[in-house]
Backbone as JSON, one array per atom type, in Angstrom:
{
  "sequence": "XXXXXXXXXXXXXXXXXXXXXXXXXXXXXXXXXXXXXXXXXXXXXXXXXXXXXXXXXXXXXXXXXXXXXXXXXXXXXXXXXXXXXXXXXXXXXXXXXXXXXXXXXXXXXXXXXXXXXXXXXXXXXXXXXXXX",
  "N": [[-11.5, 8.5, 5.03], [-10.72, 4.84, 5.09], [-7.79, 3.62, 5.35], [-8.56, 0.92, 4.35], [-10.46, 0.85, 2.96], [-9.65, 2.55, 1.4], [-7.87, 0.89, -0.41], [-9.38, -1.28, -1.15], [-10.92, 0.05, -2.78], [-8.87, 1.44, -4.57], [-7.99, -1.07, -5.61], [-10.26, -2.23, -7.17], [-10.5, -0.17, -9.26], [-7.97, -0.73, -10.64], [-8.84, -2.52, -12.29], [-10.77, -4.09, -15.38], [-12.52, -5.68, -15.26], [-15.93, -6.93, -13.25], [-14.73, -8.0, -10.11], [-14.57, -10.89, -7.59], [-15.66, -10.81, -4.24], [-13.59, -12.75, -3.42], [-11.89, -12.5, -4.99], [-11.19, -9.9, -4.91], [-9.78, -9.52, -1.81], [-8.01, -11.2, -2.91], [-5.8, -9.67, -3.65], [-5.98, -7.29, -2.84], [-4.72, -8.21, -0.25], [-1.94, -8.67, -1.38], [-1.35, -5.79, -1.05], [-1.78, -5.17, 1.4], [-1.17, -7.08, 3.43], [-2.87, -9.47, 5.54], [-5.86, -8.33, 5.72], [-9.34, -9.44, 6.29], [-11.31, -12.08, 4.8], [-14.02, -11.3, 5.97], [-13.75, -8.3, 6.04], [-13.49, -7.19, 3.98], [-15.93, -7.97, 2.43], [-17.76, -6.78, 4.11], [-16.92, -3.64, 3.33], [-17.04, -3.69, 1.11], [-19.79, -3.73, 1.27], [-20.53, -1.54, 2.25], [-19.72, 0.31, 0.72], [-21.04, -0.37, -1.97], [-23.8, 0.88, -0.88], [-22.98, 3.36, -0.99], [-23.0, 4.21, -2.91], [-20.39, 4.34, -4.45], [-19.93, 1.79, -5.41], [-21.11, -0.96, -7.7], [-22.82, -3.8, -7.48], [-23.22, -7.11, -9.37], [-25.19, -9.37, -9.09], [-24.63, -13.23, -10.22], [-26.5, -15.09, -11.87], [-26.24, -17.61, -12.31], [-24.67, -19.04, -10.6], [-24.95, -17.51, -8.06], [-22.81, -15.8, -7.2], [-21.57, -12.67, -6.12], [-20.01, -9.9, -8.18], [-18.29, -6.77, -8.21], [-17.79, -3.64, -9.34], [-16.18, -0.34, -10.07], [-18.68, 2.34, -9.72], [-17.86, 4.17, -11.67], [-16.56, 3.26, -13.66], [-17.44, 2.52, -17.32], [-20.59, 2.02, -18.6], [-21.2, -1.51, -18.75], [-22.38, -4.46, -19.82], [-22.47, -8.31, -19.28], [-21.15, -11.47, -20.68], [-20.51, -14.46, -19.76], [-18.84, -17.08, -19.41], [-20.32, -20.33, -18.51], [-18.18, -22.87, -18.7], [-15.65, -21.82, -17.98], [-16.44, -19.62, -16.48], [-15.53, -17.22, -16.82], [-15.56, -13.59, -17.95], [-16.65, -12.15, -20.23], [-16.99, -8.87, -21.4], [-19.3, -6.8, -22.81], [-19.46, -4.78, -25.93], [-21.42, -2.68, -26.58], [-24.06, -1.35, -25.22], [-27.07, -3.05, -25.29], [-29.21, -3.16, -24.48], [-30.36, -0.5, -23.71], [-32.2, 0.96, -25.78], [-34.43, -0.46, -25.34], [-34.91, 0.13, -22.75], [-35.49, 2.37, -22.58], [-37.98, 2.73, -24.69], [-39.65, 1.02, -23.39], [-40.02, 2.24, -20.42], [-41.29, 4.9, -20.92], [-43.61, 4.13, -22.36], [-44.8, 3.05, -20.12], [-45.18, 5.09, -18.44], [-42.55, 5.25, -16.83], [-39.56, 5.59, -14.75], [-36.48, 4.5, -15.38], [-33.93, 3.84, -13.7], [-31.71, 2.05, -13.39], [-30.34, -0.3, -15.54], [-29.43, -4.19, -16.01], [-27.43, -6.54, -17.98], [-26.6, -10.25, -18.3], [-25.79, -12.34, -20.07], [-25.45, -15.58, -20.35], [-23.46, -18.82, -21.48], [-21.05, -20.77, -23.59], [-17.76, -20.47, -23.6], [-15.31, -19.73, -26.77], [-13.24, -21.76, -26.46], [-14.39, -23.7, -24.14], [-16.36, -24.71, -25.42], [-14.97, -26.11, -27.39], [-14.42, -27.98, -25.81], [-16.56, -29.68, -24.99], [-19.39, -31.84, -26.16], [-21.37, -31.66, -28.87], [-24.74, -31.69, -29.7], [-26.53, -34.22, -29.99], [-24.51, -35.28, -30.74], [-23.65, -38.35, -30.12]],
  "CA": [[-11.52, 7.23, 4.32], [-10.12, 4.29, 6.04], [-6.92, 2.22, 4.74], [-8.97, -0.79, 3.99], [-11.73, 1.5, 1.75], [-9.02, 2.95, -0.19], [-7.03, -0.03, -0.81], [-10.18, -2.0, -2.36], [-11.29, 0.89, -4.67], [-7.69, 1.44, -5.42], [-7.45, -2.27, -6.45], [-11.56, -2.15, -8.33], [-9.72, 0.53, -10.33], [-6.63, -0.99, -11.63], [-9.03, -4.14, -12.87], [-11.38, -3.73, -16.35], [-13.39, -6.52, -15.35], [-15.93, -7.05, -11.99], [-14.24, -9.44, -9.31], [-15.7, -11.15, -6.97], [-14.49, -10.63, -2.95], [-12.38, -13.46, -3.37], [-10.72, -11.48, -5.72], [-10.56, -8.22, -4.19], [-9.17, -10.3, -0.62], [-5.89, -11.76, -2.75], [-5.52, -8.43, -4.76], [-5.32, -6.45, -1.76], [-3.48, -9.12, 0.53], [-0.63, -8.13, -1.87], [-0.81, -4.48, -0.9], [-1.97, -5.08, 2.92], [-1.14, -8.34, 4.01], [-3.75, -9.07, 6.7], [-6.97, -7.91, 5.96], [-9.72, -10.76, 6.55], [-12.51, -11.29, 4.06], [-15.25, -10.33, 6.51], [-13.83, -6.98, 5.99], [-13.69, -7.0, 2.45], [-17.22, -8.0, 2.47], [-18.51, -5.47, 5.02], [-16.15, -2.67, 3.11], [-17.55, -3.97, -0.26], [-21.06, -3.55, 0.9], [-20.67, -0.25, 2.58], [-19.23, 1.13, -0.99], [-22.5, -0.73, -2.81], [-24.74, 1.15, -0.47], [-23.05, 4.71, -1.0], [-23.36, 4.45, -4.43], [-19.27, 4.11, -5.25], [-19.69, 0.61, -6.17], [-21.87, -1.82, -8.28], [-22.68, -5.38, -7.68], [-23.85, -7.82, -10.0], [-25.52, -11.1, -8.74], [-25.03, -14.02, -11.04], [-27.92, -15.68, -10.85], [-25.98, -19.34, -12.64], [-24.1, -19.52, -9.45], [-24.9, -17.11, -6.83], [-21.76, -15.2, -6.82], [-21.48, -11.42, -6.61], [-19.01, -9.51, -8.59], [-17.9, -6.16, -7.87], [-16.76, -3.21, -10.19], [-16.53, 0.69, -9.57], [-19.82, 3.09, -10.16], [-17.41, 5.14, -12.13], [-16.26, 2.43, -14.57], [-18.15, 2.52, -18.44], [-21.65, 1.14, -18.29], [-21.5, -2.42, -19.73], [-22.85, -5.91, -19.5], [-21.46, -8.81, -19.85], [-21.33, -12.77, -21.29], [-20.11, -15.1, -18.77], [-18.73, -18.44, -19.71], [-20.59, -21.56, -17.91], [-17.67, -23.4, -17.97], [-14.09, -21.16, -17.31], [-16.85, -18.46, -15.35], [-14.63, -15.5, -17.68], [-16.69, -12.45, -17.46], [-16.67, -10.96, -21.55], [-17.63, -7.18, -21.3], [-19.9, -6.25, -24.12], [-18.68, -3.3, -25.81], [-22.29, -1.63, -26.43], [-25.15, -0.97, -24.52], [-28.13, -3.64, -26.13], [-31.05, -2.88, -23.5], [-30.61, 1.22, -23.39], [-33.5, 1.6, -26.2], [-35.87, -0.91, -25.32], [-35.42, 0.35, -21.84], [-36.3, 3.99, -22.85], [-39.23, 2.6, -24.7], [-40.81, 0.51, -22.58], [-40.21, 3.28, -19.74], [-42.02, 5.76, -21.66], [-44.71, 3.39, -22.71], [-45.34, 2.62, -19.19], [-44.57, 6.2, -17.48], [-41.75, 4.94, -15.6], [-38.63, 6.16, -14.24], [-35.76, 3.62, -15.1], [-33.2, 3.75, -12.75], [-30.28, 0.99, -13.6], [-30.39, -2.0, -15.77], [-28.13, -4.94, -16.12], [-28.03, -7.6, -18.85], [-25.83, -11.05, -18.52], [-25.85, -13.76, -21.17], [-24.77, -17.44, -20.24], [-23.1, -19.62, -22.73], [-20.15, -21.05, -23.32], [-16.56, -19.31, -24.4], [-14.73, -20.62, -27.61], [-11.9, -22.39, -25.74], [-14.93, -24.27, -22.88], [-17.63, -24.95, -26.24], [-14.47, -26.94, -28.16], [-14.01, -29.41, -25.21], [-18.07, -30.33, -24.88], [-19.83, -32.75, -27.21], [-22.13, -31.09, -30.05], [-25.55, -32.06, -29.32], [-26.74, -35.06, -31.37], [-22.79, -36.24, -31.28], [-23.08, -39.17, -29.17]],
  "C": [[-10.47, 6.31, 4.95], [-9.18, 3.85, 4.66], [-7.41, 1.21, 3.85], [-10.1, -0.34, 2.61], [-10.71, 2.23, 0.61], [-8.06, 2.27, -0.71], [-7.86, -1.06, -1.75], [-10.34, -0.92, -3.2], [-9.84, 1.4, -5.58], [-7.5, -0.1, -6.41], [-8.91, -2.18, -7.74], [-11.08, -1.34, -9.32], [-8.84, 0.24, -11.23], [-7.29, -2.98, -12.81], [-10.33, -3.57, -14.11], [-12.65, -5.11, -16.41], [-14.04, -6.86, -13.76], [-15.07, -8.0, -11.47], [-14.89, -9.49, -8.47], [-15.04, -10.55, -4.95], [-13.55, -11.05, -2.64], [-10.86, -12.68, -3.47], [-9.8, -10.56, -5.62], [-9.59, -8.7, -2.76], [-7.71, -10.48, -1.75], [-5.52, -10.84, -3.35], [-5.03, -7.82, -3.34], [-5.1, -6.7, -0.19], [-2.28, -8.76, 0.2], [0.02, -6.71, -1.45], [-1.06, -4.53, 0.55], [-2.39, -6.32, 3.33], [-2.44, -8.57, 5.77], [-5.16, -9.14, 7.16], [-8.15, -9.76, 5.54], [-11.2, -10.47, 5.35], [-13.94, -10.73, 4.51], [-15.01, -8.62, 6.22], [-13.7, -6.08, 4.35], [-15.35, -6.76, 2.29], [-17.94, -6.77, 3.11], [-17.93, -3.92, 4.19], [-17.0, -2.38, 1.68], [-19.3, -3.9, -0.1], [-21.4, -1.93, 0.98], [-20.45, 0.76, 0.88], [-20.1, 0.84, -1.6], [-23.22, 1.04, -1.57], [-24.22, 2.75, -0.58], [-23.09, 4.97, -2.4], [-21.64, 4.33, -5.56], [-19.41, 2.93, -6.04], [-20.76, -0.26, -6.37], [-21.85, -2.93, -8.14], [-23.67, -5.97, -8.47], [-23.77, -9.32, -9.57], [-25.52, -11.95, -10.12], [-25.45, -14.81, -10.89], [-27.16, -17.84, -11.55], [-25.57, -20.05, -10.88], [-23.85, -18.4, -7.92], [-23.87, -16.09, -6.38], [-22.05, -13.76, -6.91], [-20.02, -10.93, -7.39], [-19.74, -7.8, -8.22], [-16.83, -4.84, -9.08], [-17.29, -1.45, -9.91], [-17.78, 1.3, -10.38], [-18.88, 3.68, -11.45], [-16.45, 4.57, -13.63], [-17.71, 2.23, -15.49], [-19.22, 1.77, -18.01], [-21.31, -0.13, -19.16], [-22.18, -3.66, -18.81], [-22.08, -6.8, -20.4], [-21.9, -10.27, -20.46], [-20.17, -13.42, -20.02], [-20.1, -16.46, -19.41], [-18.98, -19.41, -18.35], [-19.57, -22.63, -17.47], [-16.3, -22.86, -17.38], [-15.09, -19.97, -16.28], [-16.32, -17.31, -15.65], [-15.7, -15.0, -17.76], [-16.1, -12.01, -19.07], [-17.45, -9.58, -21.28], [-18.08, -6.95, -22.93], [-19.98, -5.41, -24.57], [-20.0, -2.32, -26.48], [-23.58, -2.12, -25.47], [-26.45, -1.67, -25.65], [-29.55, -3.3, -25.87], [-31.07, -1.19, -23.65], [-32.01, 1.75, -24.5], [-34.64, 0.89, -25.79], [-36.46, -0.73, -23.89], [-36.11, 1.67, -21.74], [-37.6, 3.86, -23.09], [-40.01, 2.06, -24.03], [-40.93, 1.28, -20.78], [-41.25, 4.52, -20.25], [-43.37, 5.31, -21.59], [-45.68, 3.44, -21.39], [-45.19, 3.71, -18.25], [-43.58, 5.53, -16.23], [-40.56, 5.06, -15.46], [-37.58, 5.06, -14.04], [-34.11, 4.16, -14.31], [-31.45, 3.49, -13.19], [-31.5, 0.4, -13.99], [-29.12, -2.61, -15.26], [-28.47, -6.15, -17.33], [-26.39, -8.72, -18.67], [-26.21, -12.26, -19.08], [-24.88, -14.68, -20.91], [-24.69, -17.81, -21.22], [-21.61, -20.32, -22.42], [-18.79, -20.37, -24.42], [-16.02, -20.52, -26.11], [-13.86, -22.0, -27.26], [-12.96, -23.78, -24.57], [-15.56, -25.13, -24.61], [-16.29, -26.13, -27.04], [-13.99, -28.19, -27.28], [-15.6, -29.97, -24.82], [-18.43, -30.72, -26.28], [-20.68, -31.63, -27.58], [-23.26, -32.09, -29.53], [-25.93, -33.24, -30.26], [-25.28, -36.0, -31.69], [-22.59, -37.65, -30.69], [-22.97, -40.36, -29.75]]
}
């Protein structure tokens, strides 16, 4: 295991929420000044593709985030306007994915579920619909 592979999953570890590469780049700049984000990226895909690590596309804005295989299953709520990632502390899709696997003989794999909106703190600086 190289330096650079156990310095991101050391940092994906010490965090309870995905980040994105940005993320992982100034996280572990702090511990290995240096490293460029092509190699984040390329490091961060190689770890998707062996199965250590999970990415989730968000489809508002394109971004991936990044969080270990080995971290609790959840999904999350994503605020539209701060982009905060809420972790949802149960599992909403796990029966209707059983049943409609069943239903349909089929072998579910992975989900993922992320709900757009806006946080308390973003929703009290936007107008109320009808307010104008």
């Amino acid at each position: 295991m190289t330096r650079d592979r156990r310095t991101i999953l050391q940092v994906l570890g010490e965090v309870c929420i995905p980040l994105t590469a940005d993320d992982v780049l100034k996280r572990v700049n702090t511990a290995v000044p240096g490293i460029a984000l092509s190699t984040v990226y390329r490091t961060l895909d190689e770890l998707v593709s062996r199965g250590s690590v999970q990415r989730t596309l968000l489809s508002n804005d394109g971004r991936s985030f990044f969080e270990l295989m080995g971290n609790a299953h959840r999904h999350y709520m994503v605020c539209l306007g701060c982009h905060h990632m809420f972790p949802i502390s149960s599992c909403p899709v796990e029966d209707f994915a059983n049943s409609a696997a069943e239903a349909l003989d089929f072998e579910v794999t992975d989900h993922s579920l992320v709900l757009y909106g806006y946080c308390r703190h973003c929703r009290s600086g936007r107008q109320s619909p009808g307010s104008e």
